[in-house]
C-alpha positions, -999 to +999 in steps of 0.1 A: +392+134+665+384+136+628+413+161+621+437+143+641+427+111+622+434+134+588+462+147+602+480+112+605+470+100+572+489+132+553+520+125+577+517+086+569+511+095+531+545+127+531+570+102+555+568+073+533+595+078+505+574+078+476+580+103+447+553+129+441+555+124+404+521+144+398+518+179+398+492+185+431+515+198+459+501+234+453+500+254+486+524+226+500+554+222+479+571+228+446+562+215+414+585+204+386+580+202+347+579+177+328+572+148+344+591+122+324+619+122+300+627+091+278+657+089+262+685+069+238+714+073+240+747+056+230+776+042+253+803+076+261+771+100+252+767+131+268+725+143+272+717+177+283+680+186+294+663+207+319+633+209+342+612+238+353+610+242+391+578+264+400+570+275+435+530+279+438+533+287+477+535+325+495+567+317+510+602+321+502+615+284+501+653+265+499+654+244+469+677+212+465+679+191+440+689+154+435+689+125+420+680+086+429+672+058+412+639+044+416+624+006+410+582-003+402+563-012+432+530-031+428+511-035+395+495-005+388+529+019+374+543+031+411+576+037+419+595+042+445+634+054+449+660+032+461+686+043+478+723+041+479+729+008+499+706-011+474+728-043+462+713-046+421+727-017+406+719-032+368+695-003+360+710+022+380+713+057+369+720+081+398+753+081+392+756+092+356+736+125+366+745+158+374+725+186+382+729+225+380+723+240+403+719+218+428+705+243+458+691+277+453+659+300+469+626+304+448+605+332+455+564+329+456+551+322+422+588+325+406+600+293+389+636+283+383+651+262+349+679+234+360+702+220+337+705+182+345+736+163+323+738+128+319+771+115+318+771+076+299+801+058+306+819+042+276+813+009+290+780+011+304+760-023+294+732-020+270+699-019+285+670+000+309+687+030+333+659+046+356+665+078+377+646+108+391+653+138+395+639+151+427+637+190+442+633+191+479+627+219+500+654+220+524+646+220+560+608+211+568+576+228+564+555+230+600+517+204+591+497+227+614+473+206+636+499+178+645+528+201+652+549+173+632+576+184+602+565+171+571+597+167+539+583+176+506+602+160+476+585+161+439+606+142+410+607+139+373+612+104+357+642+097+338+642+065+315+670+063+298+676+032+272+713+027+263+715+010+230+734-021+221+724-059+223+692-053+241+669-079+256+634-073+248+612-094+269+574-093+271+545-118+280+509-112+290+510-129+323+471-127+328+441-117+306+408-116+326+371-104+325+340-110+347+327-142+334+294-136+335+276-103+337+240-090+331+247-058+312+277-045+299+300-024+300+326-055+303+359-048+317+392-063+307+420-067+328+455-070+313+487-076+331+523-073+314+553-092+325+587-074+313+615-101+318+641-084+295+668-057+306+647-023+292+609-009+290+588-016+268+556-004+260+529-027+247+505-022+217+472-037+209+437-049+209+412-070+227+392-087+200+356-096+204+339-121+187+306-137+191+291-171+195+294-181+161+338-163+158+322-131+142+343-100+150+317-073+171+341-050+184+380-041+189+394-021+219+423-007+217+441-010+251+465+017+265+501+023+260+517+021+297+559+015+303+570-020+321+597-021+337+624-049+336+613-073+360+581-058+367+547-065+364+520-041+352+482-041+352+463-024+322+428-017+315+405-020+288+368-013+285+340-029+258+316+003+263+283-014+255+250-022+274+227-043+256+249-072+249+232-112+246+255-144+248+289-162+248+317-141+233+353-148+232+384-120+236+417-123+228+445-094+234+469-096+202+498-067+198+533-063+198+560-046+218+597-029+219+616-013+193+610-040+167+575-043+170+579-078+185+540-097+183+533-109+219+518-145+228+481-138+224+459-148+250+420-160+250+390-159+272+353-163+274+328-147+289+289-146+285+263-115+290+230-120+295+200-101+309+190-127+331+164-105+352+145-095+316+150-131+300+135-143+334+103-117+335+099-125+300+099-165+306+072-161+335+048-137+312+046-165+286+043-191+315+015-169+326-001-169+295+005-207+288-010-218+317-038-193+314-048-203+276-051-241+282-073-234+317-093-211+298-096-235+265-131-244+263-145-208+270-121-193+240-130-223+213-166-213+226-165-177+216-146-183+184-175-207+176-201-181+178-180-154+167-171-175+137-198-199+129-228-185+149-225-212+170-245-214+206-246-239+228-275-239+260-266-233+295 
C-alpha cells in the first residue's frame, strides 16, 4: 500500500506542469546547465547563448527542446510555464527564441551544447521578458510499479530586461517576527511586492536596536528576483540565544538598476527567558519567606556569635 501511495505522489508531482529547474532528475531525466541566464539587451538586439544538456541515465534517450514563457506562483520564487492560449502576453518571451537544435538523441553519460538565439524585435516595449528553455525527452519513460508514463521536462530560466523607459516598482508589503520568544534565534520574515514592468532584486538589512534605540546587530537579508506583479517571501535570521528585552527591527535597502531606497518598515518584538526569570523569582520568594519566618533564630545566633550573647531556654 505504501508504494502505491509513493507511487501516486511522483506521478502527481511529474504530471503537474511545473519546470524542474534544479538539477536532481539523475537516473530519471536529463539535466541542463546553467540554470538561469539574465540578460540586457536593447530593442532589434540579437543574444546568442547556450546550455549544456547532460544525460545521467543508462539509456539512449530522444531530446527536444523548447521554449515557454513562464509566470511566479505563490510566494516563495516558483514558477510555472504558461502556455500559448494565455491572454497577458506583456512579459512574454517564447516567441523571440530560437533554439538549435531543436531534437536530437543523447547517449548515457554524453552531454550535448545547444545554441539558443534571441531575436528582440525593434519595437519590443521596454521592460521584464521571462522564458525557459525546456529539454524534454520525447515519448515517455515507463514509472515501474504504477505501470503509468511519466513526461520528464527540465528548463533553464531566461530573464531578459529590454532597456528603455523602465518602471521600477518595489514595496515591502509585510515585515514580521514572532512577537514574543524565550530564546533566540529570532526569525524575520520579509515579503516583496514588484508592481513595475521588470525584476528587481532587493538589497538590505534588518536593523536591531534595543530598548533604549542602541544598534545590537545587522542582518543582511538575501538577494532573491521579483517578478512584475508578484509577490515574494524572504528570510532573515538574528542567530543569537541569550537575548533579554524589547527590541525594535527595521528592514532598510534599496532596489533596481538605480539603487532606488525602499519604504522602510518597523516592528517590535521582545525575548525573554521567562522559564529562568520565573525559577529565579520563586528561589528569592523562597528565601524571602524563609528569612522573615526564621528571624528571631538568625538575630539570636548573630547575638551570640557577635556579642556573646545567650538568652535561657
Amino acid at each position: 500500500m505504501k508504494k502505491v501511495i509513493l507511487g501516486l505522489i511522483i506521478l502527481g508531482c511529474f504530471l503537474c506542469v511545473n519546470i524542474s529547474f534544479a538539477q536532481e532528475n539523475v537516473g530519471s531525466g536529463v539535466t541542463i546547465s546553467p540554470l538561469t541566464f539574465e540578460l540586457t539587451a536593447n530593442p532589434g538586439d540579437v543574444i546568442n547563448n547556450k546550455i549544456k544538456i547532460y544525460n545521467p541515465t543508462d539509456k539512449i534517450v530522444s531530446i527536444r527542446i523548447e521554449a515557454e514563457d513562464f509566470r511566479a506562483v505563490g510566494e516563495e520564487g516558483k514558477v510555472v510555464t504558461t502556455s500559448e492560449s494565455d491572454e497577458d502576453t506583456t512579459y512574454s518571451l517564447r516567441k523571440w527564441i530560437i533554439t538549435i537544435p531543436v531534437e536530437f538523441t543523447l547517449e548515457p553519460g554524453k552531454e550535448k551544447v545547444v545554441d539558443f538565439i534571441i531575436e528582440i524585435p525593434e519595437n519590443a516595449e521596454p521592460g521584464g521578458k521571462y522564458g525557459s528553455i525546456l529539454a524534454g525527452i520525447s515519448g515517455s519513460v515507463s514509472n515501474e510499479g504504477t505501470g503509468a508514463a511519466i513526461a520528464t521536462k527540465t528548463g533553464a530560466l531566461v530573464l531578459l530586461m529590454v532597456s528603455g523607459d523602465l518602471s521600477e516598482e518595489l514595496r515591502v508589503s509585510d515585515f514580521s517576527a514572532p512577537s514574543f520568544s524565550e530564546y533566540g534565534p529570532v526569525p524575520f520574515e520579509i515579503k516583496f511586492e514588484n508592481t513595475g514592468t521588470v525584476h528587481v532584486r532587493p538589497r538590505g538589512f534588518v536593523v536591531v536596536t534595543d530598548l533604549f534605540g542602541k544598534k545590537v546587530t545587522e542582518i543582511e537579508f538575501s538577494q532573491k528576483n521579483v517578478l512584475p506583479g508578484a509577490i515574494r517571501k524572504n528570510d532573515a535570521m538574528w542567530d543569537t540565544k541569550w537575548l533579554f528585552g524589547k527590541y525594535t527591527a527595521t528592514v532598510v535597502g534599496n532596489y533596481g538598476t538605480g539603487n532606488i531606497p525602499f519604504e522602510p518598515r518597523v516592528i517590535t518584538f521582545w525575548v525573554l527567558p521567562w522559564k529562568i526569570m520565573l525559577g529565579v523569582s520563586l528561589i528569592l520568594l523562597f528565601a524571602t519567606v524563609f528569612f522573615f519566618k526564621t528571624k528571631k533564630r538568625w538575630k539570636m545566633a548573630l547575638g551570640i556569635l557577635f556579642k556573646g550573647e545567650h538568652h535561657p531556654q
